[in-house]
N, C-alpha and C positions, 0 to 999 in steps of 0.2 A: 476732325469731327466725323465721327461713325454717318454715314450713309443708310437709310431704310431701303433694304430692298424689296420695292412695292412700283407697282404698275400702275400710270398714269390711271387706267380703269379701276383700280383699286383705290387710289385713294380722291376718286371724285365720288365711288359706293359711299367709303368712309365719310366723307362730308356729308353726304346725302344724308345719312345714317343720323348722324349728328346734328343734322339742320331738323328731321323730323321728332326725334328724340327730344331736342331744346324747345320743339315748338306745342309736344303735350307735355313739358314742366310749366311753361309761360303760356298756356291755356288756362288754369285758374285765373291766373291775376289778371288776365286780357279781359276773360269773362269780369271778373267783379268790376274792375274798370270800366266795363261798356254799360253795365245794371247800372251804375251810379248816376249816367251819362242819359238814363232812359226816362221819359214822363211813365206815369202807371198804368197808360194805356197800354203803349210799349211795354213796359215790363211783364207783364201780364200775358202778351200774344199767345199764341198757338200756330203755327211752331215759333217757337224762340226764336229770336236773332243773336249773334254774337255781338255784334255794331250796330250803335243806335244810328235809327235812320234821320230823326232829328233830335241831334245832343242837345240837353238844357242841363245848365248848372243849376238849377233849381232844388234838386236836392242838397246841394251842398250851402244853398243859401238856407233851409229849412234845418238844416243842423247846423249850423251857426246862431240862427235864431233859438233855438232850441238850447244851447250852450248859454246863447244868455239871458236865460229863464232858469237856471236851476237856483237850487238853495242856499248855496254861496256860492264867487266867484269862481268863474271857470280856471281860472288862472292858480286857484288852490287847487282847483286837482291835479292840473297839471303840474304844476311846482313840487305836488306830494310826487307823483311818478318819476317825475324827475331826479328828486334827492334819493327815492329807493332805487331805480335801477344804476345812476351813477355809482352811491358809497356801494351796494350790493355788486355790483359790476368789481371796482377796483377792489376792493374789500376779498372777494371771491377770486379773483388771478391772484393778489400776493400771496395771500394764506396758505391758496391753492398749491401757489407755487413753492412758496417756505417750506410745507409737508413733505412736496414732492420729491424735493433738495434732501429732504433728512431721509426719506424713506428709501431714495437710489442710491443715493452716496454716500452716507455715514454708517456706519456698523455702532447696531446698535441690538440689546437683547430685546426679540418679539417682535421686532420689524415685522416680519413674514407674518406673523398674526394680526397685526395691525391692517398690514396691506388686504390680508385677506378677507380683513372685517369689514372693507371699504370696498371692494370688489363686490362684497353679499350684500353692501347699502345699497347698490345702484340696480337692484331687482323693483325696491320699493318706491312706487309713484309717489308725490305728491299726495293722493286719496286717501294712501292706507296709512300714510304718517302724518292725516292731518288731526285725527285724537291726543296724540302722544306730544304733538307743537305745541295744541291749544293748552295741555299740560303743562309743560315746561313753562312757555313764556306767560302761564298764569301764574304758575312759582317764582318767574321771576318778577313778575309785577310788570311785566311788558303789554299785556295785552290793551286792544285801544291805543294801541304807539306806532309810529312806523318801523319800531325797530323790532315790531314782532313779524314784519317782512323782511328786511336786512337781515337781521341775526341769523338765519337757517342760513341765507343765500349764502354766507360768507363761509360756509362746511359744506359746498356743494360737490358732494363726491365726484358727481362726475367731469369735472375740470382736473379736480388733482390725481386722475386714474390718467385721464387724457395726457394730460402736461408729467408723469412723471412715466408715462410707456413711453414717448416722446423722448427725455429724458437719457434713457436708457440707452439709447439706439444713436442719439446724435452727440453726444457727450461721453469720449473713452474717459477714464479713471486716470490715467497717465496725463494728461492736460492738467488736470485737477491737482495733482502731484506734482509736474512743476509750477506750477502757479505758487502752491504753500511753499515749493522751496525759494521762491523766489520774493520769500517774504509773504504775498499777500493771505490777511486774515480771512477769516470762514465768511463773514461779510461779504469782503472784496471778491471773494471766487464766485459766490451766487451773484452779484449784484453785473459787477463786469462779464463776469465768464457765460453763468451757466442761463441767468435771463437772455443775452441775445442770442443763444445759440439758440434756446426753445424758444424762439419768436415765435413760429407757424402755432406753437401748443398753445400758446397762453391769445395768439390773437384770434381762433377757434373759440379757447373759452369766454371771450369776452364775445366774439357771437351769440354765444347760445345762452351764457346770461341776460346779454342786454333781452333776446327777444323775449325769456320767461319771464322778465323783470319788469319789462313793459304791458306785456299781454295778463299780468299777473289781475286778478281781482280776489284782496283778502275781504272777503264781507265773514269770514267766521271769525277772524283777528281783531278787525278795527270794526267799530259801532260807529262813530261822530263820525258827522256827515264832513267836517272841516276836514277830517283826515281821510279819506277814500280817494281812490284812485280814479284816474281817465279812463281807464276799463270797465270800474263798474260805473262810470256816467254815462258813459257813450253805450253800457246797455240797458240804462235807463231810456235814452233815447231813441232809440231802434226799436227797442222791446215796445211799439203800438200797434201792432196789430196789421194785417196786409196792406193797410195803405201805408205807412211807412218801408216797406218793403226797397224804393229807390233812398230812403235816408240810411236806411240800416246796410245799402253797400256802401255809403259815400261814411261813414262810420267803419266800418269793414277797409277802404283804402284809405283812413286816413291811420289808423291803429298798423297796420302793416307798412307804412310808407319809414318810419323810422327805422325798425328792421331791417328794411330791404336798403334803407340808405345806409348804413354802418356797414353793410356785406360789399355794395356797390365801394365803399369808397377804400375797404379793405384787402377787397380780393386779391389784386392787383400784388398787394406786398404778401400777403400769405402764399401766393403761390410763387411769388422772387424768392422770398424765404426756405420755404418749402425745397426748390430747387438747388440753391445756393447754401444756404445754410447746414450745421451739422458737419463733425470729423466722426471721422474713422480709425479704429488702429491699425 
């Protein structure tokens, strides 16, 4: 094993460095954390506190209460959120990653224009192609559905630009060539081969799904209240005015808590994979 040549004093800088660094990324979420934690006396001070001087769950009882006051059960919206970020979630890595398979490794005529037409998709927000959605999935007769959420998710450019650069870099051509010689079909090489080796690609994109797919609020898509999502109830219930102020952070970490738990429990293998995974020629 290769040896860093670095100086006790150098890398206790480097810690230092890193211990400061990690502690204004994990300054937001300390802060929202302590807001949710504070009565609206508290919240309110001058100057601010980071840490409530006396935490009450109280807001997190007043949105609870508030959940079960709305116009159907709470447990519908959650269940809608649930069904679109899961099928949108998997739906989005295979497809994602089927494209990717065809566009790195198969010769085919206009690839290169294809790729490049997906390269020029991922300029365009959400914002600017939300006209052309409402389009679509009114020609299809989607809208008012949750599969006028799903459907885009599942051609989300930037998974399959991610997962097939990826692609590229960890997977020679010569692997893939004996494999065919060795019998196995065009199935058998993506499904064994070429998914575990882009592990790190595809479990990125299932990050960055789940959190658009959770945080998502379609109110231009879906009308009935039976099909809306947790995102737009929970800013039905924040949304009252400064005294809700400690409900709308305890809203705030409860919408972020599933995010940050799929990162939390993923990390660990992305970055084994990351390390580990992946030949070379």
């Amino acid at each position: 094993m290769k040896r860093l040549n670095r100086s006790k004093g150098g890398t206790v800088l480097l810690f230092l460095f890193i211990l400061v660094m990690g502690f204004f990324c994990a300054f937001p979420m300390i802060l929202i954390i302590g807001n949710s934690l504070k009565g609206v006396t508290e919240l309110w001070k001058f100057p601010p506190t980071v840490f409530p001087k006396n935490p009450t769950l109280k807001n997190y009882r007043d949105m609870f209460q508030a959940m079960a006051g709305t116009l159907v059960p709470f447990s519908r919206y959650l269940m809608n959120t649930v069904v679109i970020t899961v099928v949108g979630t998997l739906g989005n890595v295979i497809f994602g990653s089927m494209a990717a398979y065809a566009l790195c490794k198969l010769r085919f005529p206009g690839r290169n224009r294809i790729f490049s037409l997906i390269v020029k998709a991922l300029m365009f927000n959400a914002t600017v192609t939300a006209i052309p959605s409402y389009i679509i999935m009114s020609n299809l007769g989607m809208v008012d559905s949750l599969w006028a959420i799903i459907l885009p998710a599942l051609g989300s450019t930037l998974s399959l630009y991610l997962i097939k650069q990826f692609m590229e870099q960890s997977i020679p051509d010569s692997l893939l060539e004996a494999a065919r010689l060795d019998g196995a079909s065009e199935w058998g090489v993506f499904w064994r081969i070429v998914m575990p080796n882009v592990k790190p690609a595809w479990c990125t994109a299932i990050l960055l799904s789940v959190q658009a797919l959770w945080n998502s609020s379609p109110n231009v898509l879906i009308y009935s209240e039976e099909k809306k999502t947790m995102s737009y109830v929970m800013g039905q219930i924040s949304a009252s005015g400064l005294s809700r102020a400690g409900v709308s952070a305890a809203v705030t970490v409860l919408m972020m808590s599933v995010p940050i738990l799929v990162f939390i429990f993923s990390q660990n293998q992305v970055l084994k994979t990351m390390a580990a995974s992946g030949m070379k020629e």
